[in-house]
C-alpha positions in Angstrom: 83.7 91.2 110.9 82.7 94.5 112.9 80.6 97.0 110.6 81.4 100.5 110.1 79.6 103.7 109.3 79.0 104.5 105.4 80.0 107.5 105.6 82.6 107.7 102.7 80.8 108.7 98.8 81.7 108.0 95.4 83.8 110.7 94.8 86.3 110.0 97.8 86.1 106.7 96.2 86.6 107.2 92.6 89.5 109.7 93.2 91.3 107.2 95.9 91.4 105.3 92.5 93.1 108.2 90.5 95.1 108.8 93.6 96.5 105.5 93.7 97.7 105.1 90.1 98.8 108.5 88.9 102.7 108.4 90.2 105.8 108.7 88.4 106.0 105.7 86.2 103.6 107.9 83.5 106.3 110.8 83.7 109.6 108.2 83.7 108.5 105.6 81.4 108.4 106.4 78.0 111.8 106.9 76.9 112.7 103.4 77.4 109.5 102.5 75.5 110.3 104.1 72.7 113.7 103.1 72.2 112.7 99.9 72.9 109.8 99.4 70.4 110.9 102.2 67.5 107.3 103.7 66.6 105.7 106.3 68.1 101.6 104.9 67.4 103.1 101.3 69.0 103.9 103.3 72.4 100.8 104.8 72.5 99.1 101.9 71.6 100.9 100.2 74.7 99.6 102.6 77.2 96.0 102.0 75.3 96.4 98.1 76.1 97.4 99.0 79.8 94.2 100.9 80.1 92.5 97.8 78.5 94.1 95.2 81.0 93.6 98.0 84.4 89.5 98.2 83.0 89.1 94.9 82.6 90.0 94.5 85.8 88.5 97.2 87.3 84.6 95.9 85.4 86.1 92.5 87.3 86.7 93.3 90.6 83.5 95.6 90.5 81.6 92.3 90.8 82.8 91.0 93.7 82.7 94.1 95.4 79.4 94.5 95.0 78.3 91.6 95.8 80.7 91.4 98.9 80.4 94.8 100.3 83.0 94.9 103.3 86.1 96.2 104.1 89.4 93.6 103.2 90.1 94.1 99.9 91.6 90.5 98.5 92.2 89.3 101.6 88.1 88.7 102.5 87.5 87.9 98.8 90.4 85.2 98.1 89.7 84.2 102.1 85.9 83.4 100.6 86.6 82.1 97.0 89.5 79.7 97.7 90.6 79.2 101.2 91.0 81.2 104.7 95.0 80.8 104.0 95.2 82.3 100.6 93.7 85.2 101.9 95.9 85.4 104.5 98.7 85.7 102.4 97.1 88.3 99.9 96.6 90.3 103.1 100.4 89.6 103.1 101.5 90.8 100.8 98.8 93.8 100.9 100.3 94.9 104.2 104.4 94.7 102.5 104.4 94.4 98.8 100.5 96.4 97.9 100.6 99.3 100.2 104.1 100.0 102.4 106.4 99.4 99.4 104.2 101.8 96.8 104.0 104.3 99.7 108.1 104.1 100.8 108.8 104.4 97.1 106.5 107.7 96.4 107.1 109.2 99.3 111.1 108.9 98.5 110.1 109.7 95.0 107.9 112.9 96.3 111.4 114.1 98.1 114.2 113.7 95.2 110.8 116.0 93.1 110.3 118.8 96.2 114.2 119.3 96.4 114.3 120.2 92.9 111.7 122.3 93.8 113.7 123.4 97.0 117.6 122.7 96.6 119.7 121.8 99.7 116.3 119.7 101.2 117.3 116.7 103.3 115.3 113.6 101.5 115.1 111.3 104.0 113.7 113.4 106.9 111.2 115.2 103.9 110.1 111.3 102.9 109.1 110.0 106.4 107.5 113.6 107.4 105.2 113.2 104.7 104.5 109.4 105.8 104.3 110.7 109.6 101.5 113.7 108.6 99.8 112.0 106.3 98.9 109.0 108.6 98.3 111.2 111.4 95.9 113.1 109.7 94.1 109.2 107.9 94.1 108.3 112.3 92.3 111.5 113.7 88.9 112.2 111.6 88.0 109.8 108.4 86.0 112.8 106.9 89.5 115.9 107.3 91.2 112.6 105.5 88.7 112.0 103.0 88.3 115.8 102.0 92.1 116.5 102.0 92.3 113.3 100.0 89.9 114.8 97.6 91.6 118.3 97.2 94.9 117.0 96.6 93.6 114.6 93.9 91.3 117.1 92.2 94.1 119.4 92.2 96.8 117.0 90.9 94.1 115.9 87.9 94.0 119.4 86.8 97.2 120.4 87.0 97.6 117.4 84.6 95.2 118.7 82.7 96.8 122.1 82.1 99.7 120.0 81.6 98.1 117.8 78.8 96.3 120.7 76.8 99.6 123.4 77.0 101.7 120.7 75.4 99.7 119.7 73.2 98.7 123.3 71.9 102.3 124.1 72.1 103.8 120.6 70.5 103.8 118.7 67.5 100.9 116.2 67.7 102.2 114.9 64.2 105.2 113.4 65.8 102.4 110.8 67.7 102.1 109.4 64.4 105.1 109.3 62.6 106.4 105.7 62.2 109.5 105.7 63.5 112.3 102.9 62.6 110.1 99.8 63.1 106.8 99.2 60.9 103.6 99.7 63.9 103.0 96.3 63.0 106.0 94.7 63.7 106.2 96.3 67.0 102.9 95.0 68.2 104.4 91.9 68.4 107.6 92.7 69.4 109.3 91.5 73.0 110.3 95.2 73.4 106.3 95.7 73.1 105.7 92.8 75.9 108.1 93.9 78.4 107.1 97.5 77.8 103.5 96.8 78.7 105.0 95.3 82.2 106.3 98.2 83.1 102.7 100.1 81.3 101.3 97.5 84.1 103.2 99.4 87.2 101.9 102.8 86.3 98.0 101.2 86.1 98.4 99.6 89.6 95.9 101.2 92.2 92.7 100.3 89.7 91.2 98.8 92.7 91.5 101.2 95.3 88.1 101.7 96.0 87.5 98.4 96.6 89.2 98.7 100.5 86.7 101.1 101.3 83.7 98.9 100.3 82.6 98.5 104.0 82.4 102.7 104.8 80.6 103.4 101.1 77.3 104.9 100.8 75.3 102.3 98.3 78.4 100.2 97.9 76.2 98.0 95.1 75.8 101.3 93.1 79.1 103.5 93.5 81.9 100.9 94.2 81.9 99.4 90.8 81.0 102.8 88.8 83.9 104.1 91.0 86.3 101.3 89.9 85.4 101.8 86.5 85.5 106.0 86.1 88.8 105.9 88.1 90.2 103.7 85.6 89.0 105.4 82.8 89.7 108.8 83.9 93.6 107.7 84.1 93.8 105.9 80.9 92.8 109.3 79.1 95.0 111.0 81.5 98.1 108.6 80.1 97.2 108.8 76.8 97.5 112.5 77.0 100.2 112.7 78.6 102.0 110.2 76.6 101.1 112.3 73.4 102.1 115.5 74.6 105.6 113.7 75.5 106.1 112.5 72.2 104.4 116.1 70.5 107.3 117.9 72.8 110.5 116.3 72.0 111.7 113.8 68.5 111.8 110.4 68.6 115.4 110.0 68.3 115.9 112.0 71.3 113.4 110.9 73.4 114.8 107.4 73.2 116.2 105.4 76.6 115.7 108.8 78.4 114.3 108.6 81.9 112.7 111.9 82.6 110.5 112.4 79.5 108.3 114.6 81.9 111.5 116.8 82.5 112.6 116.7 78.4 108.8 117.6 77.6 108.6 120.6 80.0 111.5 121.9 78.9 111.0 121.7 75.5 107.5 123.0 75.5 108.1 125.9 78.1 111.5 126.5 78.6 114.6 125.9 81.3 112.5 127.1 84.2 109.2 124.5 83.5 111.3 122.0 84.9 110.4 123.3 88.7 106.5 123.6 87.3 106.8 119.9 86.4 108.5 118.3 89.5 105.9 120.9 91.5 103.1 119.3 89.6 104.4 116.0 90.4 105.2 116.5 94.1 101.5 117.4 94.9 100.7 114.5 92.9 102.7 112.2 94.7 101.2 113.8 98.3 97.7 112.3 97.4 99.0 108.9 96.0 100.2 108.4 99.9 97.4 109.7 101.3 95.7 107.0 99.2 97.4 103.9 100.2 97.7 105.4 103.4 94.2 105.2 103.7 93.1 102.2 102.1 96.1 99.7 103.2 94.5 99.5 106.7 91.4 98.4 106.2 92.9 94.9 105.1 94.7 94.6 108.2 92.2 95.8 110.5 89.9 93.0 109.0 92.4 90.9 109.5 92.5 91.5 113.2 89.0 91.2 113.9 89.6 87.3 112.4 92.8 86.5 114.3 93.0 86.7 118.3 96.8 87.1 117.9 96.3 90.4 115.4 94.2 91.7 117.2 95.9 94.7 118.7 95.8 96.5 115.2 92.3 96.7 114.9 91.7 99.4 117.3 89.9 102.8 115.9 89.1 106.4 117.4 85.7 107.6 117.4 84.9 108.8 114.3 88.7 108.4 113.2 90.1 105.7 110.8 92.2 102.2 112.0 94.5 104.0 113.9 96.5 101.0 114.8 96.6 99.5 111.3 97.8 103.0 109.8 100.4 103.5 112.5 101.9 100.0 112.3 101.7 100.2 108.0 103.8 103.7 108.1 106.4 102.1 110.7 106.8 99.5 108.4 106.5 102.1 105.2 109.2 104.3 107.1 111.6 101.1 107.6 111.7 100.8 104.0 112.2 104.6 103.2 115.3 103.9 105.5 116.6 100.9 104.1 115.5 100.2 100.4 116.3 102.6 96.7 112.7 104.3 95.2 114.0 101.6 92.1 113.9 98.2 94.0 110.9 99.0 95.9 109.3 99.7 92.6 110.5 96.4 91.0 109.5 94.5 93.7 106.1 94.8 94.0 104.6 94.2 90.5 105.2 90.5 90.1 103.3 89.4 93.3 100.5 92.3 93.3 99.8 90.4 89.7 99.1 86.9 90.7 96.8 88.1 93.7 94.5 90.6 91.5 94.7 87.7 89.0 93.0 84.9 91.5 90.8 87.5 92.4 89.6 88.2 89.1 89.1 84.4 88.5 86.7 84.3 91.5 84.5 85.8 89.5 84.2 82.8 87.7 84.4 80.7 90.8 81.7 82.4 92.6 79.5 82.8 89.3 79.5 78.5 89.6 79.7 78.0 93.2 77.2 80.3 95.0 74.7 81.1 91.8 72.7 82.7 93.7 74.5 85.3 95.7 72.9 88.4 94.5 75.0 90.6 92.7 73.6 94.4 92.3 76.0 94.7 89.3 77.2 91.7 86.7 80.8 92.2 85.2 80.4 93.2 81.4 81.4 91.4 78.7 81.6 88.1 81.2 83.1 85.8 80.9 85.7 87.2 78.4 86.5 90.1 80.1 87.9 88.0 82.8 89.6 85.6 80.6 91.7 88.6 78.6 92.5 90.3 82.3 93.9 86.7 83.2 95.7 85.9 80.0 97.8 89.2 79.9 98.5 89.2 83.2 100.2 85.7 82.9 101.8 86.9 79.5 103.3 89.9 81.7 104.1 87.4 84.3 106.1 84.8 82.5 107.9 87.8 80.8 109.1 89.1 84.4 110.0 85.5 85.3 112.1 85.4 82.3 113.6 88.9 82.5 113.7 89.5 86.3 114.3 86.5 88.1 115.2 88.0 91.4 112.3 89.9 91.5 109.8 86.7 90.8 112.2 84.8 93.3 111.7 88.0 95.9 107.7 87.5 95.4 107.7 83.8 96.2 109.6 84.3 99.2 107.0 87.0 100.8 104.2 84.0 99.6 106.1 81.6 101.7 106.2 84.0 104.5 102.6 84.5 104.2 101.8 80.5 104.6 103.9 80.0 107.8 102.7 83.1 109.5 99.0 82.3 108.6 99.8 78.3 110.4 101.0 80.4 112.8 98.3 82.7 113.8 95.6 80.3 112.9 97.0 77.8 115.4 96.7 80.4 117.9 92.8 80.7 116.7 92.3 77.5 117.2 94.1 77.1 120.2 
């Protein structure tokens, strides 16, 4: 594995993991949940037991990092804990389902936003400029991406902000409590509760961001886990808030099975016109969520390279620059699927297997805690071993729910697995060759 310069701190790294969760599924979700569940303290209590199951994972992975410092997100970790192949294949599905999909699907998503900013923009050509600039800019100096990364995220988080404390002076905070047609209670334990908290699971994806950077960090032992842990609660509050002010803004009964709560919210808090301030607020949001993926994505597949004779033309970097061959051959394959694929089937498609590989790496925690005892570990996950143990258990709840209710999509995820075997007895014969 070649070594790199820390160079990168823990604010780059805790707002790569803001960056990486704050999309649209916080602004596009709640309609459904509260037609589906009937009581207003149940919804918010869903996005509360997302931010559980995305913190108990971050305090997880925070851990391994640690105690494995390097650049290669899952694909070093599982490649360590279980076998050389099952990394492989997380690095995978890293390259196709974890970081071109999320990045075709925002950057479609940031185009259909800046035309209603901008009426009359073409979408496609506005979705693969953004991928085009964006990677060029990750390629040519890793502090301009860093800093630009930073700006856009600091400026989306307070733009939030505003968003957050305007509704909420302007709202109805009440409504957040009123009962609605099904007793809080019953709706805990309702399936419209379960499934809701699948989709809850989308919005929290990018928790472990920081994590790909682990081998450029500054005091990786110190800042990588406090970064996993900050990011993660700094968007749980930010959903929360935002969740509240959407149900402050408009009633219950009209809220329900609506997809653009964001849009209903703004309009009923400040009027026809908020609707531009909203999707403007989004679109800049959406700018650093690529630039995040954008910049973390490589560093799996540039690890990857330096393991595998056959890969290794994408591990290639300019001096002082990022993996320039790892971020160009990610937004080809990002740009394919702007070209070919809807915003809603990309989205769909990469929950189910992201799931299963973030849930064997938070049980190598436990592996590693009984195979190598004495690996020394700067930080020790709190509240081990059950914090593991309740990350694991609701991710298989989520999972056997998506089996049941999406089958195509689990079927879709099993295929990209297979894929990842042969290709990895494929390269690894070459290795061995």
């Amino acid at each position: 594995m070649g070594s790199h310069a820390r160079t990168l701190g823990p604010v780059t790294a805790t707002m790569l993991v803001v960056a990486s969760m704050v999309g649209t599924g916080v602004f596009t979700t709640t309609g459904f949940l509260v037609g589906d569940i009937g009581s207003n303290p149940a919804v918010l209590a869903c996005w509360a037991l997302g931010g559980v199951l995305a913190l108990a994972g971050a305090l997880t992975y925070g851990e391994l990092a640690s105690a494995i410092p390097e650049n290669g997100g899952e694909y070093l970790l599982l490649s360590r804990i279980y076998h050389p192949s099952v990394g492989f294949v997380a690095g995978w599905i890293s390259l196709i389902v974890g970081f071109s999909a999320p990045i075709a699907a925002a950057a479609l998503a940031f185009s259909r936003y800046l035309a209603a900013v901008f009426p009359g923009l073409p979408e496609l050509p506005v979705s693969l400029a953004l991928i085009a600039v964006l990677s060029g800019v990750h390629c040519l100096r890793l502090e301009l991406g860093s800093g630009f990364q930073n700006a856009l995220t600091i400026g989306k988080t307070v733009l939030i902000l505003a968003f957050i404390v305007g509704g909420l002076w302007l709202g109805s905070p009440a409504r957040c409590l009123e009962p609605g047609s099904v007793p809080m209670g019953q709706a805990l334990f309702s399936s419209g509760f379960a499934v809701g908290l699948i989709f809850i699971s989308f919005s929290y994806q990018g928790w472990n961001a920081s994590l790909y950077i682990a081998g450029e960090l500054r005091r990786p032992e110190r800042w990588l886990p406090l970064s996993l842990v900050l990011g993660t609660l700094l968007v749980a509050l930010l959903y929360l808030g935002l969740n509240a002010v959407f149900l402050a803004a408009v009633p219950a009964e009209e809220l329900a099975g609506q997809l653009e709560v964001g849009h209903l919210a703004a309009v009923a808090l400040f009027g026809e016109g908020a609707a531009r301030v909203l999707s403007t607020i989004i679109a800049v949001g959406l700018i650093s969520t690529v630039g995040a993926y954008i910049m973390t994505g490589p560093r799996v597949y540039e690890a990857m390279g330096q393991h595998f004779p056959g890969l290794r033309f994408i591990s290639g970097r300019v001096q002082g620059g990022g993996p320039v061959r790892s971020i160009l051959m990610q937004g080809g394959v990002a740009a394919i699927m702007v070209a070919t694929a809807s915003f809603d089937t990309l989205l769909t498609y990469t929950g189910f297997t992201l799931s299963a590989v973030a849930g064997l790496a938070v049980v190598g925690v436990i592996v590693l805690r009984f195979r190598e005892p004495d690996l020394p570990r700067p930080y020790r996950t709190w509240g081990y071993p059950f914090t593991p143990i309740l990350f694991v258990l609701l991710m298989l709840w989520m999972m056997g729910h998506a089996v049941v209710d999406r089958p195509a999509v689990a079927l879709a995820g099993a295929l990209t697995v297979g894929v990842g075997f042969v290709l990895w007895w494929f390269f690894e014969r070459g290795r061995s060759a």
